[in-house]
C-alpha positions in Angstrom: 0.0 0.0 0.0 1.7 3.6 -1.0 2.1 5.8 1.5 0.3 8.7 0.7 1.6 11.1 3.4 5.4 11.0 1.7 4.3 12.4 -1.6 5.8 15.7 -2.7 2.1 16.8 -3.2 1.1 16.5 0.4 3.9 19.8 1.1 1.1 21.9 -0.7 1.3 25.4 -2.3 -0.8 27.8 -4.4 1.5 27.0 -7.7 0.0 23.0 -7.7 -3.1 25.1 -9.3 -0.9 25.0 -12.4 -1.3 21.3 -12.8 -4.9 21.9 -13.5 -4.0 24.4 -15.5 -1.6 22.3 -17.9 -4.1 19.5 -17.9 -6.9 22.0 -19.7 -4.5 23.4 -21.5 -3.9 19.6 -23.6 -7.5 19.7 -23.6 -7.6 22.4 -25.2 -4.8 20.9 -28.0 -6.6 18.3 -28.6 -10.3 20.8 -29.5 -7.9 22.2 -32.3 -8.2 19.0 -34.3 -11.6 19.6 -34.6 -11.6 23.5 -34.6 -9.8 23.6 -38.1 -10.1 19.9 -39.2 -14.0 19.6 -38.9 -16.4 21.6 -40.7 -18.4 23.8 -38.9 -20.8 26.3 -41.1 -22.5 29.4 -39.7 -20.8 28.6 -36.0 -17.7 30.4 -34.8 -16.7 26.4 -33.3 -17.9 22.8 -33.9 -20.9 21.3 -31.8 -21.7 18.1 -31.1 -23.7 17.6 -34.5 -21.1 18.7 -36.6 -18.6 16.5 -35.2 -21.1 13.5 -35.1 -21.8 14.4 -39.2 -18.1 14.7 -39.7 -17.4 11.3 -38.5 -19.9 9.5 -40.3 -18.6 10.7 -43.4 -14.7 10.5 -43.1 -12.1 9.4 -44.1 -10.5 6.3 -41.8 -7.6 9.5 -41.0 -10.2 12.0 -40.5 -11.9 9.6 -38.0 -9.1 8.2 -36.3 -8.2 11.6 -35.4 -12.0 12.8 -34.3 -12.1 10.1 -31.9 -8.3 11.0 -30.7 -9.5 14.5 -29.9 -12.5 13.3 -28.4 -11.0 11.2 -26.2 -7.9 13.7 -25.4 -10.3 15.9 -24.6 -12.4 14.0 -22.5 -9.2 12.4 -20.3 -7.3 15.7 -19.9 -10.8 17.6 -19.4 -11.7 14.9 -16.4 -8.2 15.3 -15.3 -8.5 19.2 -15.0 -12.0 19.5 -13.4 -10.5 16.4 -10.8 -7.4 19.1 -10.2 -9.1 22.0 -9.7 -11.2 20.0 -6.9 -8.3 18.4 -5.7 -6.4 22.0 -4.8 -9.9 23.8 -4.2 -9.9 21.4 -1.1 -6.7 22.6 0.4 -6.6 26.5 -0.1 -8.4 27.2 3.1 -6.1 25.1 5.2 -2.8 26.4 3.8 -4.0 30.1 4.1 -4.9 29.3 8.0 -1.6 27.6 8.0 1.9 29.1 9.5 3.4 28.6 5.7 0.2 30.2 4.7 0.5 33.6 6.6 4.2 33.4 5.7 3.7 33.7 2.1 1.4 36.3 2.4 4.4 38.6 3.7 6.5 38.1 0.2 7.0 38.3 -2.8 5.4 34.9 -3.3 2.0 36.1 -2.1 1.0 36.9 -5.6 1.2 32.8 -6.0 -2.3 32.5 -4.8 -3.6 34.4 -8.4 -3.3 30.5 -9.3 -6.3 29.8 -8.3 -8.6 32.5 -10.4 -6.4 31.3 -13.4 -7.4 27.6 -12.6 -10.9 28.6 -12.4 -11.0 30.5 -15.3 -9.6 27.9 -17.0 -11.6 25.4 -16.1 -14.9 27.1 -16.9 -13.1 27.4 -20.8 -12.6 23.2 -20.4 -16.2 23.1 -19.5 -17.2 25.0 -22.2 -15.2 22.3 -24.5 -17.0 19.0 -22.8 -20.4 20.9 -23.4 -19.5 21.7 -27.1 -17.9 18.5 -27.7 -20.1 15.4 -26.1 -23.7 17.5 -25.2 -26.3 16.9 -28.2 -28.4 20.1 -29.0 -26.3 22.6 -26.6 -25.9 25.4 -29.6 -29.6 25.5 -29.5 -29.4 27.2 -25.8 -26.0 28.6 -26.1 -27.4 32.3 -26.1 -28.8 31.9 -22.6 -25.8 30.6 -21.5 -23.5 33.3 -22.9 -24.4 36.2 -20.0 -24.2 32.9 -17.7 -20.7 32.4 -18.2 -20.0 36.3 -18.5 -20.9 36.6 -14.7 -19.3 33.6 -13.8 -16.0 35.1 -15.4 -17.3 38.3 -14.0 -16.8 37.1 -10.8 -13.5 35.5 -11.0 -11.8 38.2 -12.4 -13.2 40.5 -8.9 -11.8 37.4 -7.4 -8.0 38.3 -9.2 -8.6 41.9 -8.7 -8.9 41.9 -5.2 -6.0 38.9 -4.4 -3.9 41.5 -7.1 -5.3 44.7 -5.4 -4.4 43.2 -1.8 -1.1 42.1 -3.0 0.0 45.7 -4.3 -1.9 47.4 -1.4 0.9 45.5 0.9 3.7 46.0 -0.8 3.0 49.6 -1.5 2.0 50.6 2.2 4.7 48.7 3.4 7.3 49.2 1.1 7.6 45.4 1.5 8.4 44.1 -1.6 12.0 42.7 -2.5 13.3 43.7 -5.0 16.3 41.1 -4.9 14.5 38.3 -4.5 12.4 39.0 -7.5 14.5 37.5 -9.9 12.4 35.8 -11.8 8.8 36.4 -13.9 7.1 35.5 -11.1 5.2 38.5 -10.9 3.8 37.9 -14.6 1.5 35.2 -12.8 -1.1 37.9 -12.0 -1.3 39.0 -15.9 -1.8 35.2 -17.1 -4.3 35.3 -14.7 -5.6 38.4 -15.5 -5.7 36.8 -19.4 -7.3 34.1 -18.9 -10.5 35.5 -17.6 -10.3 38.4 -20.4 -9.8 35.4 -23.1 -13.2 33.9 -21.8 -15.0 37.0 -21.1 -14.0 37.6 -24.9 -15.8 34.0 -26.2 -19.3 35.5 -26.3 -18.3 38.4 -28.2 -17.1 35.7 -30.7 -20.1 33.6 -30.8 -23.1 35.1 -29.6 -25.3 36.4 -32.4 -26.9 39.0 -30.3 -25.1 42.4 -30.5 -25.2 43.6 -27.1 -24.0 40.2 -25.6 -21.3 40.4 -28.1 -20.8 44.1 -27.4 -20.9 44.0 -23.4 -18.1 40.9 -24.1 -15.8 43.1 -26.0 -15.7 45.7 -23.7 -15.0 43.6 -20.8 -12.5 41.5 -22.2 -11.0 44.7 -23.6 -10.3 45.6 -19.3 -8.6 42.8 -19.2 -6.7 42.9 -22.2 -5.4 45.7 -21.1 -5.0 44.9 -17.4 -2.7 41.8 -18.5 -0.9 43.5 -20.4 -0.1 46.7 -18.2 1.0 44.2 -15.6 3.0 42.3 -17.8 5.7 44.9 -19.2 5.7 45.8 -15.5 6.3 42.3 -14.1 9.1 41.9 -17.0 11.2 45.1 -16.8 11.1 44.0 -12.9 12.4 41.0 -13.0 14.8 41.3 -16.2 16.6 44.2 -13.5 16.6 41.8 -10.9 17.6 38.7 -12.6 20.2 41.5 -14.1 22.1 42.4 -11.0 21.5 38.8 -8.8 20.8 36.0 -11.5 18.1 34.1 -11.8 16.6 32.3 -9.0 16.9 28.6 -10.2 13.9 27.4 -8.9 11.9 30.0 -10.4 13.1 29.6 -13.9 10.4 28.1 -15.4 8.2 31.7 -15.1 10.9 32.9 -17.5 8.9 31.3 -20.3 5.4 32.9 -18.9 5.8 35.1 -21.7 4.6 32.5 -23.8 1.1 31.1 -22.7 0.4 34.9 -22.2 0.4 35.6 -25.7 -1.6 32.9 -27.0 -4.3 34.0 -24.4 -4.3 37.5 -25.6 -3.8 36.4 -29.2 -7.1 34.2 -29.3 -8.6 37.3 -27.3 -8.0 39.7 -30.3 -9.0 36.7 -32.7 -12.5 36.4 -30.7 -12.9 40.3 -30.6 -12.0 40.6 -34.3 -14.7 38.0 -35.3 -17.2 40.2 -32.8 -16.5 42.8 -34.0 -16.5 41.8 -37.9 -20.1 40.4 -37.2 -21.7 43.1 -35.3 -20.3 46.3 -35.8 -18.6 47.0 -38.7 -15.0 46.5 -38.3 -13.6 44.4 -41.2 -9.9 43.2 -41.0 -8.8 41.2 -43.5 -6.4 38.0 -43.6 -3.7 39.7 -44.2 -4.1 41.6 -40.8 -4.4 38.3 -39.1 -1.4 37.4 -40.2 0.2 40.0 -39.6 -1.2 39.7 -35.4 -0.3 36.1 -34.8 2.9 36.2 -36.9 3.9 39.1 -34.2 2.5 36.8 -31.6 4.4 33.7 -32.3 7.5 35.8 -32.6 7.1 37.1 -28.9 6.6 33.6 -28.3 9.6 31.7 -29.9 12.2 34.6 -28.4 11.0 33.9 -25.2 10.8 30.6 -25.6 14.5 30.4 -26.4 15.1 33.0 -23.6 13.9 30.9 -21.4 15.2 27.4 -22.6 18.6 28.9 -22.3 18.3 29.9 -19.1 16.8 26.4 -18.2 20.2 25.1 -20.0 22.4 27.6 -17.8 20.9 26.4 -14.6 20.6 22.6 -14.8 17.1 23.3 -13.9 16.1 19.9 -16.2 18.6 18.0 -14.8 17.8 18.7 -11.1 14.3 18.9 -10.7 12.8 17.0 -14.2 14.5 14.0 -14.2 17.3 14.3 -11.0 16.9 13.9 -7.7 14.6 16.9 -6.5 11.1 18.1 -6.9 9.5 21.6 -7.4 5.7 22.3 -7.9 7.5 25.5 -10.3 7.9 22.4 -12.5 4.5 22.7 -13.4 4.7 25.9 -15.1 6.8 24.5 -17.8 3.5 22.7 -19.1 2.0 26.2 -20.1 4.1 27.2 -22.2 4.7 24.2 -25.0 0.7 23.8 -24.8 0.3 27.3 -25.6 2.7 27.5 -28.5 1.0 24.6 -30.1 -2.3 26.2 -29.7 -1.0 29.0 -31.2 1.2 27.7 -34.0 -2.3 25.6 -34.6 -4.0 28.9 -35.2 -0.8 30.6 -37.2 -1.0 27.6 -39.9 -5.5 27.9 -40.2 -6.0 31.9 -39.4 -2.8 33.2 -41.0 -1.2 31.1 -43.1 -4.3 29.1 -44.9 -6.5 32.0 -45.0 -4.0 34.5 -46.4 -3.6 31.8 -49.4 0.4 31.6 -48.6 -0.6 27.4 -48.1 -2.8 25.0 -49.0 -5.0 23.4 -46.4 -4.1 19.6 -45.6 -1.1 20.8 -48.4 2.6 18.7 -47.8 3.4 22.6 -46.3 0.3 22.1 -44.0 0.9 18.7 -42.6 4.8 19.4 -41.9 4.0 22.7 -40.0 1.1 21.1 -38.1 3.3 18.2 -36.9 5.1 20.3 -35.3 2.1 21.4 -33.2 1.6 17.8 -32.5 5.3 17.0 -31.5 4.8 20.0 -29.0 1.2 18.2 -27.8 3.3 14.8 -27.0 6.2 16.4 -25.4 3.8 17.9 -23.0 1.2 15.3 -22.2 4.9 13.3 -21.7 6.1 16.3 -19.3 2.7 16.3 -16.9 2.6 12.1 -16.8 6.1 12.7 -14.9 5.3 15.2 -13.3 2.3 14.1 -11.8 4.4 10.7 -11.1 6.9 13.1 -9.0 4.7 15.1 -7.2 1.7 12.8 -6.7 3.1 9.1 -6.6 5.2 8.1 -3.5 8.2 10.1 -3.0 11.4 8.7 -3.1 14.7 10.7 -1.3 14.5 13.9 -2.5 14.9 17.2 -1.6 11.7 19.3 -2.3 10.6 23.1 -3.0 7.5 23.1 -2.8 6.7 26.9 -2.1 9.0 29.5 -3.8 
């Protein structure tokens, strides 16, 4: 029988929300196969019915991968929702706790902004299930739209306040160290703040009623900009710090933060764009949707080779990946290589394809999307160690668990 009360896991801390995180985020990876590989008329996403009509007439390929999505989508889904639950369950005890009250005098008090991100996300995996497995849900979809505008409503007050009592602190207090911030720690917040503008922005996409659409815009516009004000702050911050003391090695993964960031403000613009395409006028053009995630994935690749070189510098693979010790920062590396899969996945379709420069299910199309794919693998591969680490029994290792 495995003893339970050795696992890394049981040493909890706010950042074990990202492993909910990275487990909707593959969910997510595996909705793009049927985003741009099932047709979907007069919808902004496939249903249900589409998918269903799509199967029975497909090619042994096509349906080999519809059921692959489906079920990627259903285990990584379950597995999220289950994480979510799973952390959910301990936040009140670890902020009553001694290492609770701790954190919430440093730098690492920003660390509990995990949880509106894991919610947020969450409600955008539950979306998914609902589009994916529930017959008939399109047919109600507009009375769920202001449903899940409150809900995200409300969990971006949540972020606000866990932000605005954060800053309050630090600013009163004049608590906040400076040295010790060398990292992108302090991007969290934005990611969070991101994630509920990216689903606040779904509506504005979808709904065919202009002042659903309209009132989704303008809120996810808030926090558009929120994120991104917080963002070049967080990185000018740390880039001095990390400057003058180096990197701190257990925080190393936040360097590539940069990354998921722009994929969830890139698919916000994309949703506002369509919005506002449908309901007020304002026509881009492929060309300037190229142009947007082309500028996206470049932000995305430099800091993704930022941050891998760092990773190099630091052994940080060697030590906590696949040596002897254990980090729940670990988790954060998940984020990142789902989110430039996504993204690359929406670079081919919305920029590539529809500006003409390749040809859908083209050699060109199939080479760049496996590349996508070989970025999906390498992370499903990443979170089944991990979660073997940090949720199976522990073996001797040395352990940082709160950072």
């Amino acid at each position: 029988m495995q003893d339970n009360a050795k696992r890394p896991a049981d040493t909890w801390s706010p950042l074990y929300f990202l492993a909910s995180v990275g487990a909707g985020g593959l969910a997510v990876t595996f909705f793009m196969y049927l985003l741009f590989w099932v047709p979907h008329p007069d919808k902004a996403v496939p249903v249900f019915e589409d998918i269903a009509a799509a199967f029975a007439n497909a090619t042994p390929l096509l349906a080999g991968a519809i059921l692959l999505a489906a079920a990627g989508i259903a285990v990584f889904g379950i597995m999220n929702l289950y994480l979510l639950v799973w952390n959910l369950r301990r936040v009140r005890g670890f902020l009553g706790s001694q290492r609770g009250r701790m954190l919430a005098t440093t730098n690492a008090q920003s660390q509990i902004m995990a949880l509106p991100l894991a919610l947020a996300m969450s409600i955008n995996v539950g979306f998914i299930l609902g589009l994916v497995f529930v017959p008939g849900l399109w047919s109600v979809v507009e009375y769920l739209f202001p449903v899940a505008l409150i809900a995200f409503l409300a969990i971006g007050t949540l972020a606000l306040r866990q932000l605005g009592g954060f800053l309050a602190r630090v600013m009163a207090s004049g608590e906040f160290d400076c040295k010790t911030n060398n990292s992108f720690a302090q991007l969290l917040p934005a990611f969070s703040l991101a994630m509920v503008g990216v689903g606040l922005a779904a509506p504005g996409a979808m709904s065919a009623t202009p002042l659903t659409s309209g009132i989704s815009i303008i809120l996810s516009t808030f926090f558009l900009v929120a994120a991104a004000t917080i963002a070049l702050v967080g990185v000018i911050l740390g880039l001095r710090a990390m400057l003058e003391n180096g990197v701190n090695v257990e925080q190393a993964p936040t360097l590539l933060i940069v990354v998921p960031l722009m994929t969830v403000l890139g698919i916000l613009l994309l949703r506002q764009d369509h919005g506002l395409h449908m309901h007020f006028e304002g026509h881009s053009n492929a060309g300037d949707a190229l142009v947007m995630l082309t500028r996206m994935m470049s932000l995305e690749v430099l800091f993704a080779l930022f941050g891998l070189t760092v990773l190099r510098a630091t052994g940080y693979i060697h030590r906590f990946i696949v040596g002897t010790e254990t980090s729940v920062g670990s988790y954060a590396l998940i984020c990142p290589g789902v989110a430039l899969s996504v993204l690359t996945q929406f670079w081919i379709n919305k920029g590539l394809v529809a500006a003409g420069l390749i040809t859908k299910f083209g050699t060109a199309y199939w080479a760049l999307t496996s590349l996508a794919v070989a970025g999906q693998i390498s992370m499903i591969v990443l979170l089944v160690v991990l979660n073997r680490r940090h949720f199976g029994k522990r073996r001797e290792t040395a352990q940082v668990a709160v950072q």
